[in-house]
Backbone as a ProteinNet text record, in pm:
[ID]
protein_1_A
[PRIMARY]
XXXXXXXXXXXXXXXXXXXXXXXXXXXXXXXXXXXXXXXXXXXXXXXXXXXXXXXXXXXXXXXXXXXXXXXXXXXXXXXXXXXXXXXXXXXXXXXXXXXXXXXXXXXXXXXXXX
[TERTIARY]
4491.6	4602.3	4623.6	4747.7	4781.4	4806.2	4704.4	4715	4875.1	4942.1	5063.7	5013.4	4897.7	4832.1	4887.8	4845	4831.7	4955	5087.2	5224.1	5199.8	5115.2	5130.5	5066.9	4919.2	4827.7	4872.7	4924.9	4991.1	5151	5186.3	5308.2	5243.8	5129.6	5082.3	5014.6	4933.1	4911.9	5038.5	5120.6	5259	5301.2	5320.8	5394.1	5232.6	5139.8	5052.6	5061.1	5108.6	5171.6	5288.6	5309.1	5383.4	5563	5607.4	5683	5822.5	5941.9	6036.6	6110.6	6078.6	6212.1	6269.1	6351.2	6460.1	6380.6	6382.3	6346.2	6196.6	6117.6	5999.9	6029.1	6085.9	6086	6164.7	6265.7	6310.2	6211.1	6099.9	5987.6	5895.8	5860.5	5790.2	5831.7	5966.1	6008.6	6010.6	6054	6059.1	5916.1	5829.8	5705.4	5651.8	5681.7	5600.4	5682.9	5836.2	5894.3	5819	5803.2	5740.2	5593.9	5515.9	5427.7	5368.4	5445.1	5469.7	5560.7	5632.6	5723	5647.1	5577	5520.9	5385.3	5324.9	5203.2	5237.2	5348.8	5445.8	5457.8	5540.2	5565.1	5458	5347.3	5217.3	5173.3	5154.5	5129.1	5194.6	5328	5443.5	5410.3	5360.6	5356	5507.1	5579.2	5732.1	5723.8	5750.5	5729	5827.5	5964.6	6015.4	6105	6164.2	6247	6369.6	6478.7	6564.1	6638.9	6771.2	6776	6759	6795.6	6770.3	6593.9	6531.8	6333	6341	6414.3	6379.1	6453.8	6528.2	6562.9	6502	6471.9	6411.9	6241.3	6219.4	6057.2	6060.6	6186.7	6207.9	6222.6	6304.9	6341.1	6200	6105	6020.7	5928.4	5925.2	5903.1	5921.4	6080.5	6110.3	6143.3	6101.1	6034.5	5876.4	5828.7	5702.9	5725.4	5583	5565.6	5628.8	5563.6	5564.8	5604.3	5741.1	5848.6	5838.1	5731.9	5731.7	5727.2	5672.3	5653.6	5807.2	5877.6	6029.5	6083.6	6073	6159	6112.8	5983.5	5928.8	5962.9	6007	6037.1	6194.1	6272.4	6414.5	6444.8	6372.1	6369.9	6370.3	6260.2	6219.2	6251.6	6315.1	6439	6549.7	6587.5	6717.6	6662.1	6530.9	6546.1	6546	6453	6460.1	6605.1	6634.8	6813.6	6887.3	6890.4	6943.3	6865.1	6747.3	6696.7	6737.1	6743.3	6785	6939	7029.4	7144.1	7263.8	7209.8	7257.5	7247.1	7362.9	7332.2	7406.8	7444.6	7530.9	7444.5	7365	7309.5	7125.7	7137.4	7006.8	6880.1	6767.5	6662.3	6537.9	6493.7	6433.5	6289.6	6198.7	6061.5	6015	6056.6	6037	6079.8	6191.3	6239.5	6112.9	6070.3	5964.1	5841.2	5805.1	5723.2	5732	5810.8	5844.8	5821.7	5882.9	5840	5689.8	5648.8	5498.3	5402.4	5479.1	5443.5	5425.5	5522.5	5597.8	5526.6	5507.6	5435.2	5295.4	5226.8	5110.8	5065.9	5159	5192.9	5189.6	5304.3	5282.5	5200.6	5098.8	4994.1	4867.6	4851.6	4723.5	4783.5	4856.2	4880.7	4875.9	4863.2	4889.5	4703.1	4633.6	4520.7	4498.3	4585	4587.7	4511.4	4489.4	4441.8	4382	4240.9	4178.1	4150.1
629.3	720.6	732.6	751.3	766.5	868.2	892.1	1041.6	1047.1	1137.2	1104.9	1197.1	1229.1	1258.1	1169.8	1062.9	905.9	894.7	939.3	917.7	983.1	1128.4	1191.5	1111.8	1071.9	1046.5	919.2	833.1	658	694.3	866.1	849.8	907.4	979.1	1015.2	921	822	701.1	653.3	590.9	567.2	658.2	762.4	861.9	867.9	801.9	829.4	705.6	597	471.1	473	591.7	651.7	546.1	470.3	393.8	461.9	415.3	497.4	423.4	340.4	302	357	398.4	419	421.4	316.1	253	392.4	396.9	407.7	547.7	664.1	773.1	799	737.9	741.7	737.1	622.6	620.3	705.9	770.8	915.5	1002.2	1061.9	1139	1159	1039.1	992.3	1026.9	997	966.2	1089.6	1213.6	1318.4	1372.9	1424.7	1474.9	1458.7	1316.4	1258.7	1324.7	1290.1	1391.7	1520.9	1584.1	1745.3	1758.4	1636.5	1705	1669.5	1598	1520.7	1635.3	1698.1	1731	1910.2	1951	2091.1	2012.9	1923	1946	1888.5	1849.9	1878.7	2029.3	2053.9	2217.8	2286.9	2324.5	2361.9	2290.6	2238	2190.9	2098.8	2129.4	2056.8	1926.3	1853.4	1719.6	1655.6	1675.1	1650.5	1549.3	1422.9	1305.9	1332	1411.4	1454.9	1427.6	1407.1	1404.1	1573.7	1637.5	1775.3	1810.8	1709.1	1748.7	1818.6	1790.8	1827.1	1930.2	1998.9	2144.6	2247.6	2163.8	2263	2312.8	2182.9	2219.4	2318.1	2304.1	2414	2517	2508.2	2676.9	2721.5	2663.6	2727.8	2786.7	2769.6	2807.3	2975.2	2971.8	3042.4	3176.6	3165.6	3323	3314.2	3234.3	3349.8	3404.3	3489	3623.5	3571.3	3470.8	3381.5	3318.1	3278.8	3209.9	3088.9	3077.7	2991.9	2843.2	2815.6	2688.9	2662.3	2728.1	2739.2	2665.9	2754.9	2768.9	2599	2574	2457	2307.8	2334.8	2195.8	2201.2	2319.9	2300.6	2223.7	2282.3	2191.7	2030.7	2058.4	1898.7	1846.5	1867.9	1795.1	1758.8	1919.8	1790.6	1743.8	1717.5	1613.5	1498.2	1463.5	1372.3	1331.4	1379.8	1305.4	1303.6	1334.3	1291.3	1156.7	1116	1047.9	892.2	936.1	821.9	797.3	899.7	893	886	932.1	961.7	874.3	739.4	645.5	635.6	737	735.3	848.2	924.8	1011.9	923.9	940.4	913	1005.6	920.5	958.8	987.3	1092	1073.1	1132.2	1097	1138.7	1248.8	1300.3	1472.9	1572.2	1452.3	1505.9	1476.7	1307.7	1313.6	1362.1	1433.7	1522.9	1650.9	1695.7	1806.9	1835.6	1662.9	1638.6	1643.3	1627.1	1575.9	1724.9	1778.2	1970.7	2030.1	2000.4	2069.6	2057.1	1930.3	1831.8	1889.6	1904.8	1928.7	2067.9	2190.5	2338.2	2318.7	2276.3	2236.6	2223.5	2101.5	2044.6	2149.5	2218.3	2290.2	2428.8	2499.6	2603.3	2599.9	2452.5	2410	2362.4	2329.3	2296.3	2135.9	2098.7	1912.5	1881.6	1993.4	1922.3	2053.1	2043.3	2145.4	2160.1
14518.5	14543.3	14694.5	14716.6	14862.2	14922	15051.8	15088.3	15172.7	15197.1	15292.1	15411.3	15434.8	15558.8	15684.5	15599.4	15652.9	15785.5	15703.6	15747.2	15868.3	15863.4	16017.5	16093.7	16073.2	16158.5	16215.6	16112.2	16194.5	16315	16232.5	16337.8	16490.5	16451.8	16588.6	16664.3	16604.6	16655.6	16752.6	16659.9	16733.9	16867.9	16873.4	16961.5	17061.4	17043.6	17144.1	17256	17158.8	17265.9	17367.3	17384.3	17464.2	17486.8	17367.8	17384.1	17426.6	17481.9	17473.9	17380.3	17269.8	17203.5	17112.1	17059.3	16974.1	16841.2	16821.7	16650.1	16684.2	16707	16701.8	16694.3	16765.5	16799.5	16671.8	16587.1	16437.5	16361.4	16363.1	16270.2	16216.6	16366.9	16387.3	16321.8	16376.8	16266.7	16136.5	16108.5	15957	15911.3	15940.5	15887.7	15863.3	15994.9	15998.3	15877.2	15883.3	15784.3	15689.1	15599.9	15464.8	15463.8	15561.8	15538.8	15481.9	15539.7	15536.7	15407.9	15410	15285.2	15120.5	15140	15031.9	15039.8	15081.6	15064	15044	15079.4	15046.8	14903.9	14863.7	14710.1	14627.3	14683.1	14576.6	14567.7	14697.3	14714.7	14637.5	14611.7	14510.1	14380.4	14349.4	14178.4	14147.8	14199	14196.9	14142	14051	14018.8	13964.3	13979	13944.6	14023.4	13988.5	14125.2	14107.3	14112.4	14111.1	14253.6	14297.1	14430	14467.7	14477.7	14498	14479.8	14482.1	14514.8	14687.4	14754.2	14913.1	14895.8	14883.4	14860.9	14736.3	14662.4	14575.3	14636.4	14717.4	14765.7	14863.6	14981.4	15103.5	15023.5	14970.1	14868.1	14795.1	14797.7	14717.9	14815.6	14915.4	15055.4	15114.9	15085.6	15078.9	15071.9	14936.2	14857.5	14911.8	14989	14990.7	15134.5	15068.5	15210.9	15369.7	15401.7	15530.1	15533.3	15589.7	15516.4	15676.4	15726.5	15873.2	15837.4	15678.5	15628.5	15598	15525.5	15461.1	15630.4	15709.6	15860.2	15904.9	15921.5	15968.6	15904.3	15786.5	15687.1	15705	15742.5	15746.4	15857.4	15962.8	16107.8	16088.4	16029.9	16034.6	15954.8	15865.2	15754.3	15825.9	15921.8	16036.1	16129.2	16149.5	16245.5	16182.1	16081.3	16016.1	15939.3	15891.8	15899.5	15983.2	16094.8	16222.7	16286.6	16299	16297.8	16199	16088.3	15978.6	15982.1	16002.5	15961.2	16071.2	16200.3	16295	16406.2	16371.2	16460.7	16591	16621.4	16748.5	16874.8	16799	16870.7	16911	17026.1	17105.9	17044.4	17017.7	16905.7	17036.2	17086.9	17238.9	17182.6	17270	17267.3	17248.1	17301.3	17222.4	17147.9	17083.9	16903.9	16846.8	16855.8	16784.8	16828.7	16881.1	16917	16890.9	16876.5	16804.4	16625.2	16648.9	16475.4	16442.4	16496.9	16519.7	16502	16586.4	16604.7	16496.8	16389.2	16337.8	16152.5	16210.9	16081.6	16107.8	16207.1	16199.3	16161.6	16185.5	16163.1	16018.9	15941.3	15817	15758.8	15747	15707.1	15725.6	15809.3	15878.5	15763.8	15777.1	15717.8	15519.9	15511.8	15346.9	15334	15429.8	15434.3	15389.1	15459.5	15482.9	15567.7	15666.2	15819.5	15853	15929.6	15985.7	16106.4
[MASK]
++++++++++++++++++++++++++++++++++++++++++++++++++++++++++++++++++++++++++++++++++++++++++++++++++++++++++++++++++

């Protein structure tokens, strides 16, 4: 089975090579998003492949007490589609670093990462 830990730790690998390219600072993103988003909807029980799985997992977020996980996956849902979708806008190093932040807040608060 595949942990999607993985996705953070290879994108932080990446973002530690300090590259400035484009493609790469998209990858990051991408990767951390999947991370965080994949290990929130195990956390949530959610199992369902529906296109609507990435809103139903933020929304479940949501309703609880501490809604900083809800706040943290919305972020990083737009960065990550700005990243994928957003080919006119410049993808810079400390989006994905932010992503990176953001993914790791995630993960630590769900008890992925200690």
């Amino acid at each position: 089975m595949f942990d999607p830990v993985e996705f953070y730790q290879f994108a932080g690998q990446l973002y530690q090579q300090k590259s400035e390219r484009e493609v790469e600072n998209r990858i990051i993103i991408s990767r951390a998003y999947y991370s965080a988003f994949l290990c929130a909807r195990h956390f949530s029980k959610i199992s369902n492949s529906s296109g609507s799985i990435h809103k139903e997992v933020i929304d479940y977020f949501e309703k609880k007490p501490n809604k900083n996980i809800f706040n943290q996956l919305k972020q990083l849902k737009d960065l990550r589609q700005k990243a994928d979708y957003d080919l006119n806008s410049a993808i810079l190093s400390r989006q994905a670093g932010k992503s990176l932040k953001l993914a790791g807040h995630i993960l630590k608060k769900l008890n992925y990462l200690s």
